[in-house]
N, C-alpha and C positions, 0 to 999 in steps of 0.2 A: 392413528395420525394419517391425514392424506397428503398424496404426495405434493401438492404445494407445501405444506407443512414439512414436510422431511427435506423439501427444495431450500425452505425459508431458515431451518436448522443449518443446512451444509452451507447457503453464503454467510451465517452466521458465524460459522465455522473458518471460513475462507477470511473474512474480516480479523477474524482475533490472528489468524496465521502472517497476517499483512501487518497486525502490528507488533507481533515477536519477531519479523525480520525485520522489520524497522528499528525496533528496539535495538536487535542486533546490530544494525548499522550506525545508530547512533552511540553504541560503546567501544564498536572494533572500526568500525570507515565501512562506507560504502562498497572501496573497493577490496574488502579482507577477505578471503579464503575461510573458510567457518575451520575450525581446527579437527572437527571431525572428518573433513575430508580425507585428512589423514588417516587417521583412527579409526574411522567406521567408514569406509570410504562409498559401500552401499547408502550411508544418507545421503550423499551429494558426489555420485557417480561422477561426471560432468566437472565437479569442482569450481562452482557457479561462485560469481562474486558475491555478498550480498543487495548491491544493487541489482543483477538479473534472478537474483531469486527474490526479488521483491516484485519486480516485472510478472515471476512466472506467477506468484499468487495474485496479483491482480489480473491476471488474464483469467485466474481459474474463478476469481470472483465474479468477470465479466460472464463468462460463459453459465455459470448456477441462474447469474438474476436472466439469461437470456430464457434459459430452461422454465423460470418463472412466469418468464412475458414481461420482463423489465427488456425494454432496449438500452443495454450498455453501451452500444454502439451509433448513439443514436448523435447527428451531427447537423441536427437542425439549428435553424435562428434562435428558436428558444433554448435549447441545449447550449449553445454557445454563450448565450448571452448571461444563461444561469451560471458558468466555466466563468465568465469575467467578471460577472460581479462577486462570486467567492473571492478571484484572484485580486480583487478592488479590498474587499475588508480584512483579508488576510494583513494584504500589505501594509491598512492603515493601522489592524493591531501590532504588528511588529514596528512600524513611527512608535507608537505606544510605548511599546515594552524598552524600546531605547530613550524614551525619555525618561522611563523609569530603570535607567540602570541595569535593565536584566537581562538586554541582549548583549553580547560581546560579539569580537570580529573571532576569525578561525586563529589560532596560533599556529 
């Protein structure tokens, strides 16, 4: 395997890590304490919330694709413009989902 290849494995890696703390956050809250903190407290020294341990794997994701020659950092016209029109369709699948009864508000 070359090392793009072993670069293109570890963001791949960094992704799935991004979406088990997300997971996390969407069963315990953003702002919970993972309970190993307690318990194994070597996982999460720090005692990070799940929101900045979601932070910290997307920086570690930022940094892999940088190592790749991907600019994650990259904050041009078109970067931007490609950010707002995600955040344009996002927003009209969620119109969407609420006219289909599937969104609710927070209780």
């Amino acid at each position: 395997m070359t090392r793009d290849e072993h670069l293109m494995t570890i963001a791949m890696e960094e992704c799935n890590e991004i979406a088990v703390r997300i997971s996390k956050a969407k069963r315990f809250g953003m702002d919970q304490i993972q309970q190993d903190a307690d318990d194994k407290p070597e996982e999460n020294p720090d005692r990070l919330t799940n929101r900045e341990r979601i932070i910290r794997e997307y920086y570690d994701l930022r940094a892999v694709l940088g190592m790749i020659g991907i600019d994650a950092w990259d904050m041009s016209d078109t970067a931007r413009s490609c950010e707002f029109q995600k955040v344009l369709k996002v927003e009209q699948y969620l119109i969407r989902s609420d006219a289909c009864g599937t969104l609710t508000e927070p209780t």
